[in-house]
N, C-alpha and C positions, 0 to 999 in steps of 0.2 A: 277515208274512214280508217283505212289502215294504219295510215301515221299520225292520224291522231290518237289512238291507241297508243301505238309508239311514243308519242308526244307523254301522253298520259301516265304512260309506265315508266318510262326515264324519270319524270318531272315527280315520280311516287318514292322514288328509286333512291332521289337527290335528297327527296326531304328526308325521309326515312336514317339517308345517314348522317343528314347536317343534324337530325333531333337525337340521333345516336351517339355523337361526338359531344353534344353540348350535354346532356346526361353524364356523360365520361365526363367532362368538366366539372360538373356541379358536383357530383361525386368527389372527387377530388379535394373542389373547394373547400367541403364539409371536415376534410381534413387538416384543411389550415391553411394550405398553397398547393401550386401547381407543380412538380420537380421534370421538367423536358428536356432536360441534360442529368443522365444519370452517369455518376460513378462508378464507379464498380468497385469490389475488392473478388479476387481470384486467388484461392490458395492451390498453388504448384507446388505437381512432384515428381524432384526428378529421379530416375531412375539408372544411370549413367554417369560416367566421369564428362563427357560430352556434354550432358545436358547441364550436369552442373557447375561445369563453368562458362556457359552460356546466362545462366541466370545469376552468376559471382558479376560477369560484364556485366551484367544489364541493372544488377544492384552500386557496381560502381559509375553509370553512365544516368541513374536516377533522377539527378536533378538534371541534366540535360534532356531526357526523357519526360518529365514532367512525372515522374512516378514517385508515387508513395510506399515506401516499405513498412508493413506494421510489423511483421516478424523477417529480419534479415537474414540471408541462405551463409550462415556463418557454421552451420554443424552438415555435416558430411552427409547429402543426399534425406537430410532433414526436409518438413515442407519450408513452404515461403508464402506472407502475405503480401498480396501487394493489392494497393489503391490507383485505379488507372481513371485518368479522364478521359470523357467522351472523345476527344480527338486522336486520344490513343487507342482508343478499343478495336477498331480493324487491324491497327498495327498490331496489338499484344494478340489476340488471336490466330491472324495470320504467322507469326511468328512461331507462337507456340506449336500449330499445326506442322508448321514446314522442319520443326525439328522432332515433332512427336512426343512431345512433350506435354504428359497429364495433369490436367487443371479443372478445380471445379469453380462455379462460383458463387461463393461466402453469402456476398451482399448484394444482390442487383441494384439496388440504389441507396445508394449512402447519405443524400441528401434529406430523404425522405426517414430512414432511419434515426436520425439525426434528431429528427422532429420527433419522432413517434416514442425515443427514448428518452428525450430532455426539456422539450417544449408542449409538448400534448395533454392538454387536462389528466391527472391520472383518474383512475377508477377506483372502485374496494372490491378485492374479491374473495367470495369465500365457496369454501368448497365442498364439506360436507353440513356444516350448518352447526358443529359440535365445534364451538373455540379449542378444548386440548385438542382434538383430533386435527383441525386445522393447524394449529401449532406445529404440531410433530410434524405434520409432512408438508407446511410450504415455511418453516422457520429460517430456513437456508436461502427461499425464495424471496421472500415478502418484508417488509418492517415489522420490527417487534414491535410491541409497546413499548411507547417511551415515551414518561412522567418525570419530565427533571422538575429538582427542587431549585437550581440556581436561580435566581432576580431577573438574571439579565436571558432573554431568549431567542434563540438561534430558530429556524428552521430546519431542523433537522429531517433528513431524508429528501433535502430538496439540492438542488445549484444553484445558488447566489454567485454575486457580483462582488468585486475585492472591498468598493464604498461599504456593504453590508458586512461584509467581514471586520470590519476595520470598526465598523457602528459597534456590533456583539464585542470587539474587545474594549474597548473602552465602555463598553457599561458594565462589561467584570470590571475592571480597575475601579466604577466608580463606587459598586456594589461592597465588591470585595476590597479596599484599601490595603487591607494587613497584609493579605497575600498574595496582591497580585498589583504588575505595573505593564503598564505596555511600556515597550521601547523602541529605539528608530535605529535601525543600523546605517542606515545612508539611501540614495535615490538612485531611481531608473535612471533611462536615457530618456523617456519622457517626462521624468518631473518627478515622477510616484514616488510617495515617503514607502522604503521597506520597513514596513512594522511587523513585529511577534510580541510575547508577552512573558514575562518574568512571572514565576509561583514559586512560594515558599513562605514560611512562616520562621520568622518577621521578613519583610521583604526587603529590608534594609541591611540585612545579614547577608553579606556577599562570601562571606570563608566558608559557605559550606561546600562540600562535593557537586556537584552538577550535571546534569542529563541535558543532552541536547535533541530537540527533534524537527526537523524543517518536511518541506510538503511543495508540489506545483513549481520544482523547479525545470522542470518540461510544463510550457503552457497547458498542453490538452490534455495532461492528465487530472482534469479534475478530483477523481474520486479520490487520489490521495490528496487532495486539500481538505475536504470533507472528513477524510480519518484524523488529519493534523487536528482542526479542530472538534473530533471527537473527544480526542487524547485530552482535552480541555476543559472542556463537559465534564470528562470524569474526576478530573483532578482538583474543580471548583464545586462542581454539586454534592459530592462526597467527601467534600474534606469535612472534620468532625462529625460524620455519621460514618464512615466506615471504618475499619480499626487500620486497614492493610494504608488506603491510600491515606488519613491523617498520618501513618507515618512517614508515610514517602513527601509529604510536604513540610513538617517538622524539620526533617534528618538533611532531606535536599532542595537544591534550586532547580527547577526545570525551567529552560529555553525554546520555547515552541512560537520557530517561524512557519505558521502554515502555509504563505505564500512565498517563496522566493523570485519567484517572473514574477513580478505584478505586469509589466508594463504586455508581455505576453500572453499573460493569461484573459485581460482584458482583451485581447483582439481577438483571442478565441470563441469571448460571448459576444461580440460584435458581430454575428453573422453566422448563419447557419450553411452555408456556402463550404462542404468540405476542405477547399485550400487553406480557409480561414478555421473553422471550427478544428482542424485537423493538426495546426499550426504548434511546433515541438521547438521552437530557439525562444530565446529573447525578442527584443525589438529592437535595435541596433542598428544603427544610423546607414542608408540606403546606399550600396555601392553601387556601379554600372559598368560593365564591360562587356565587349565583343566576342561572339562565342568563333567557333571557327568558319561560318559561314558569315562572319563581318557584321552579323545582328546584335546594335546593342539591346544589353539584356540586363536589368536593375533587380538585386539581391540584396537583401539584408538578416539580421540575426546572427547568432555564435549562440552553439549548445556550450550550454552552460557547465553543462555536467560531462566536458571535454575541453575548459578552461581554466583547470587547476594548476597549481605547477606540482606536479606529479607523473614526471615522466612524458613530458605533456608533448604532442604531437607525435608519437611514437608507433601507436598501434590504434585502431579502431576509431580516426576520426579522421577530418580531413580538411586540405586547401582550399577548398574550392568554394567559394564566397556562396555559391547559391545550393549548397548541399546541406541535408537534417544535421547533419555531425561535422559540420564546421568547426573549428576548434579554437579558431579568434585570431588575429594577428598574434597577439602573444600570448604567454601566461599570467591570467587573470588582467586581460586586457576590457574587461565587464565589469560595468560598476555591484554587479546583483554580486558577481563572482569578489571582487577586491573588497565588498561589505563583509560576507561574512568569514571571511583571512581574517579582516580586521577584529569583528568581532571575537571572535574564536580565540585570536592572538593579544586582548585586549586583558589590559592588570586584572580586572575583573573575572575574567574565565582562564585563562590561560595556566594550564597545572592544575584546574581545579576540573574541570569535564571528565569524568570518567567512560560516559554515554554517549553516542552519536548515532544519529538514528534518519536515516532520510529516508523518506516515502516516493517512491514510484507505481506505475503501472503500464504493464498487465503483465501477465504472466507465471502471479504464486510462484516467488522464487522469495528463499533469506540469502542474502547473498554477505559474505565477507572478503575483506581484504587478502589477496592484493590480485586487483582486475587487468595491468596492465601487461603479463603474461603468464600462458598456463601454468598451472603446477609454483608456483610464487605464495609465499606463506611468511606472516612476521613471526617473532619468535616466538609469542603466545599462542600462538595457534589452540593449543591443547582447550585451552581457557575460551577461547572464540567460538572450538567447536559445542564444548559442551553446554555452555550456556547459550549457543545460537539452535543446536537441536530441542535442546528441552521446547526453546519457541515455537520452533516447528510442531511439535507434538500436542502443546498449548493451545495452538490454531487449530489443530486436529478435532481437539476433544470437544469443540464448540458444535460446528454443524458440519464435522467428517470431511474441511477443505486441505487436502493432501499441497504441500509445500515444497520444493527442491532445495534441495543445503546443496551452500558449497562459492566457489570465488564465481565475479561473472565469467571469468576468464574459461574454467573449466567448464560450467552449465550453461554460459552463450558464448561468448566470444570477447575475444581480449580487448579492452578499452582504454586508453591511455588519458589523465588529466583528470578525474574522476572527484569530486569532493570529498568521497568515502575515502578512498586511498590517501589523499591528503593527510584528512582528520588523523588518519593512525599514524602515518609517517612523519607529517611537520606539526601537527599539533599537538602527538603523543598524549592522546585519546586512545583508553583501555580498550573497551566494548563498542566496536565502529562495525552499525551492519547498513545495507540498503535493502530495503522489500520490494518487491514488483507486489503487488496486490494483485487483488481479483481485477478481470476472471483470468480463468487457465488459459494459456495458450492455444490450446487447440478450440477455446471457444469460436464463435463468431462475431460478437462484437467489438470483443479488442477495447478498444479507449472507450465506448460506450455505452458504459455498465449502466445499464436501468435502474432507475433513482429507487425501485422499490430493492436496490439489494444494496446502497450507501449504507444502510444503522448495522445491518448484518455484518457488513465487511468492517466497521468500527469493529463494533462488539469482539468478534472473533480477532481483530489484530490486534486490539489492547488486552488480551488474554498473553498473547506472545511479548509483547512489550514489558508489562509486568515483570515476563523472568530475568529482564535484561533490567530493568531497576532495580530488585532483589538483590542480582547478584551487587551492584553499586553498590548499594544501602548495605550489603556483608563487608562488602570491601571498608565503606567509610566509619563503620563499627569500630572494625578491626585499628583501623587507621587513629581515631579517636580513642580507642581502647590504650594504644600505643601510647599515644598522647599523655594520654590521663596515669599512667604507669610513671612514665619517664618524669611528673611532674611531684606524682607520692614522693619517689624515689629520691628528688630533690631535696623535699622537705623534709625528711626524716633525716638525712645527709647533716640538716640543718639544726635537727632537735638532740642529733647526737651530739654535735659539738659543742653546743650549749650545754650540755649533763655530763661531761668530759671527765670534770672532777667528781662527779655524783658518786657516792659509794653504791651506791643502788641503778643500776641498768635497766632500760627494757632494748630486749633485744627485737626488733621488727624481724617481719619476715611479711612479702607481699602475697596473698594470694587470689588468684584470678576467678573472678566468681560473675559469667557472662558478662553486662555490661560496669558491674560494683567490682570495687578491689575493696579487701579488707584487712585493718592492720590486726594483725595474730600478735602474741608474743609469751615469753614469762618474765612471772619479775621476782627476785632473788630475797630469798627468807628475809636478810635483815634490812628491811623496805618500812623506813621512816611513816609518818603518822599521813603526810601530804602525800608522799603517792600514793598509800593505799587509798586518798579520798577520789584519786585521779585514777586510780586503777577501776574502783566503783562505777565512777562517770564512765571510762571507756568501757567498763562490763557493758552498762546499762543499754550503751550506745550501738554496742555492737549485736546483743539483742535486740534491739528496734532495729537494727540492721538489718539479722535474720528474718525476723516479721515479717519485714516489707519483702524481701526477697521473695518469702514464702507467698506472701497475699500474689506478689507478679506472677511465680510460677502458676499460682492456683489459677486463675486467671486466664494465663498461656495454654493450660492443660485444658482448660474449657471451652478456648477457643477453640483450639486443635480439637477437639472433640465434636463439637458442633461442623468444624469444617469438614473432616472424613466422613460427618455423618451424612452430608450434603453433597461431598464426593461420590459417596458410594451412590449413593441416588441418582448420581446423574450418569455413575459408571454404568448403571442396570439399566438407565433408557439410550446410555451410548450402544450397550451391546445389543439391545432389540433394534435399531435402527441399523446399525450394522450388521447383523446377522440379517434383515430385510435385502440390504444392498448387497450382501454376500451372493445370497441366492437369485437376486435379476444380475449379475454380475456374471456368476455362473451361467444362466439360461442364458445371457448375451453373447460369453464367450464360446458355450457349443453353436449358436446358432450363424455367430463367426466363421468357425470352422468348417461346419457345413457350407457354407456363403462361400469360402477359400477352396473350398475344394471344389465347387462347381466353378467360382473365375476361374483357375489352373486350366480346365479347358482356353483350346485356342481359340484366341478372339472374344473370350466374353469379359478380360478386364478394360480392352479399349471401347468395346460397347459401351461398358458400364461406365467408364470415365465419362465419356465424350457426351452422354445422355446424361449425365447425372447435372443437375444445378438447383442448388439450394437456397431457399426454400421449396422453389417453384415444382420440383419431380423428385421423388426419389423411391421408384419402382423398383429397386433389387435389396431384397433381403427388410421387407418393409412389415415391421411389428409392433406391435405392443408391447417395452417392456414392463407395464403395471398394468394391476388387475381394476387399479380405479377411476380408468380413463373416463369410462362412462358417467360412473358417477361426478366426479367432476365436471363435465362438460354439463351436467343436468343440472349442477347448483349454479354453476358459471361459466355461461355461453360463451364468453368474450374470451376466456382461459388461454388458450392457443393462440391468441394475438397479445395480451396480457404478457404471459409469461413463455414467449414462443420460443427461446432457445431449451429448456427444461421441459416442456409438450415436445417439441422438435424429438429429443430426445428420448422419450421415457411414452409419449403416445401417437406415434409418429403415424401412426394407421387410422386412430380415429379422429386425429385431428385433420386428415384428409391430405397429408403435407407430400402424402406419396401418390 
């Protein structure tokens, strides 16, 4: 009796968990797939000269390690990301312990992530039920509205495939003919046509000045391919409805390659599988060698944006066939790399680029030349800086995302071969910056920004791009301005010597009136019956001259007038929105300080490390910093899965994350 009981209990026991497990299953399933090998990312910090050159080894032994670095330990006892596989997780742990070394961890599963950011049905969420009110406080979070007028239509806020990309440009070319051409600069090592697309009005007009912008020259950075072609969007749905961008397509040509990997960025949507989805070189024909335990070991790719000839293998990349920053056998030993030299250096553009502009991520950084060692500056500097801050400040003004200026050299680490440093140095290109985009570094996604915050990060970096075509369009004014001088100048040269014998003179004199010059002059009492009729004509002339001048000005002054008006409007909803994050800013940082002064006691920062991991715990100093957590989660349940790094942050108590 007794062991059938026994019998009974075990056999309630078994089921009980086999119908436990398979619920965990189905659970799961509902989410798209199963992830049984989890990734990790661990951000480390060390606190010692010790520790951090144990984790300088272990960033140089990376691709022998099978480790991913998102943020490299290149700034002095700064943190580090790193991406560790399942086979290394006991190792990186045990390691870390045995030197005492504090880590938390970022992502328990990156796989899963993956999906939840890129592949997952999205949702709508709203939060108080008032559209302004939702605006104001998840505009930085969410997609705006967005109504474009152009023909041809993209998906925007979404991640497409390069065939899709390649489909939207060629229906602006077919749409827009006047102003827009796609073009091919040359092919992958798989085959792929590199295409961008030529804008300008007429498009057959090659002597204008020129703005260059490329995008996805690191495979995994999507989200700056997505701003590439924002910058596109705006430049074809807006031409002749807004006054600023009809000029910038008038005056200039822009060049916007938003792909440059094609052949890598494709492998990257080939598979949600972190090594793949994560994937930062080219695709480059497969080497194979023996590591020093005699295992052969097959590697391919060359960072791209360490294949320049610009000082090239010198600082911040490397030999080593199966490392992120390979740097290629040679320079510009890459077809993606040797295309756009070509381009660049091509009768077409060559002398004529004032602009160079390439799109990376993460990190919110403007970064300028020259990356291959600290403190290294061309001679325009002065000119770089100022028009690369006003950008910074541009980005600001949008939804308050704070930017770092300055070379990579100084704000990361020194990088030799770089396309940027090129552009300034061998293709003597004016205004050459590189962006890290969103997010900020100290986020936790890193390369994979939530498609509800792609139109925001447009929006807000084509605010900053704008100042750096301003200043162009000043420049080619001027430049044009000169032009049109030097050619009056001519022909009057030419009207004098015709009138040599004339008893009667006019004397020119040129003067500069914005983008008009205008011939002044007197003409001398005893002035025959014919030129006064010619002195008439030019009175007449130079009146309608005036006129029009005056009609532009009026015009200019009404624009300007309407713009500050709409400035100032948005200055008074910048300063309440800032003054909001002032004061949780403040409440944050006493409640820091309080927090700091209780870890100083002994023992409570290695508690607080070693227990802390993210998402899953974080029990010390766990608050609210907004008053509208509740109500949010009561409009939108799903909020804190939705939008979890921003909840993470701002309602970290009600969203239960502690």
């Amino acid at each position: 009796m007794i062991n059938l009981r026994l019998f009974i209990f075990l056999f309630s026991l078994l089921l009980y968990s086999y119908c436990s497990k398979i619920n965990y299953i189905k659970n799961e399933e509902k989410l798209g797939t199963v992830f049984p090998n989890k990734w990790k990312v661990f951000r480390v910090f060390p606190e010692n000269d010790k520790q951090q050159q144990l984790i300088l080894d272990i960033f140089k032994k990376s691709a022998e390690l099978e480790l991913n670095f998102w943020k490299a330990p290149y700034l002095y006892l700064d943190f580090s990301d790193i991406m560790v596989p399942p086979t290394k997780t006991f190792f990186i742990n045990d390691l870390f312990k045995k030197n005492n070394i504090s880590y938390i961890t970022l992502i328990n599963d990156v796989e899963k992530k993956i999906y939840e950011k890129e592949r997952k049905p999205r949702m709508n969420v709203t939060l108080t039920g008032n559209s302004d009110v939702d605006s104001f406080l998840l505009s930085r979070l969410k997609d705006d509205s967005f109504n474009s007028q152009n023909k041809a239509k993209y998906p925007f806020g979404e991640y497409t495939d390069y065939n899709e990309i390649i489909r939207w440009l060629n229906d602006i070319e077919y749409h827009y003919p006047r102003i827009s051409k796609v073009f091919t600069i040359g092919q992958t090592h798989e085959g792929r046509e590199i295409k961008g697309i030529k804008i300008g009005d007429p498009i057959e007009n090659s002597n204008k000045r020129g703005v260059w912008i490329d995008g996805g020259m690191h495979a995994r950075e999507w989200a700056a391919i997505h701003t590439a072609l924002w910058f596109i969007e705006q430049l074809i749905s807006k031409y002749n409805v807004d006054r600023q961008i009809t000029e910038f397509v008038k005056t200039l040509n822009f060049y916007i390659l938003p792909v440059a990997n094609p052949d890598g960025f494709e492998y990257t949507k080939s598979d949600i599988t972190p090594t793949v989805r994560l994937w930062r070189k080219n695709r480059g024909d497969e080497t194979c060698k023996k590591d020093k335990w005699k295992r052969l070991k097959c590697c391919s790719g060359v960072d791209l944006n360490r294949n320049f000839d610009f000082h090239w293998a010198e600082s911040g990349s490397s030999d080593d066939l199966c490392s992120e920053i390979y740097q290629g056998k040679s320079a510009f030993s890459e077809p993606e790399s040797r295309a756009i030299r070509d381009k660049l250096l091509s009768s077409e553009l060559y002398g004529k680029i004032d602009a160079f502009i390439s799109l990376h991520t993460y990190s919110q950084m403007w970064i300028h030349p020259f990356n291959h060692q600290r403190h290294s500056f061309p001679n325009d500097i002065n000119d770089l800086r100022r028009v690369g801050e006003a950008g910074v400040k541009a980005i600001e003004k949008v939804y308050g995302t704070k930017f770092k200026f300055g070379t990579g050299a100084d704000i990361l680490y020194p990088s030799a071969g770089g396309s940027d440093d090129w552009a300034k140095d061998k293709a003597k290109v004016k205004y050459v910056y590189l962006l890290e985009l969103r997010p900020g570094e100290e986020e936790w996604e890193g390369f994979l920004l939530d498609r509800s915050q792609l139109i925001p990060t447009g929006k807000e970096t084509w605010e900053g791009i704008k100042i750096v075509i301003n200043a162009v369009l000043e420049e080619s004014k001027t430049k044009t301005g000169t032009q049109n001088i030097n050619i009056i100048s001519s022909t009057q040269q030419i009207i004098n010597k015709a009138n040599v014998n004339s008893q009667s003179r006019v004397r020119p004199q040129l003067i500069r009136l914005g983008n008009f010059q205008r011939v002044s002059g007197s003409i001398e009492s005893n002035v025959n019956k014919p030129i006064n009729k010619i002195s008439t004509t030019g009175l007449s002339l130079r009146t309608g001259l005036h006129r029009q001048v005056q009609e532009v000005r009026n015009r200019q002054n009404e624009a300007r007038r309407l713009f500050e008006e709409k400035q100032k409007q948005r200055e008074i909803q910048q300063k309440v929105f800032l003054e909001e994050r002032r004061k949780i800013l403040e409440e944050s940082q006493r409640r820091e300080i309080e927090q700091r002064h209780f870890n100083e006691r002994p023992g409570n920062l290695r508690q607080r490390i070693n227990s802390f991991s993210v998402p899953q715990s974080q029990t010390v100093g766990c608050y609210d910093r907004s008053s509208w957590c509740s109500h949010w989660i009561q409009q939108a349940p799903t909020i804190c899965q939705t939008s979890h790094i921003y909840m993470l942050r701002d309602c970290a108590r009600t969203c239960n994350f502690c």
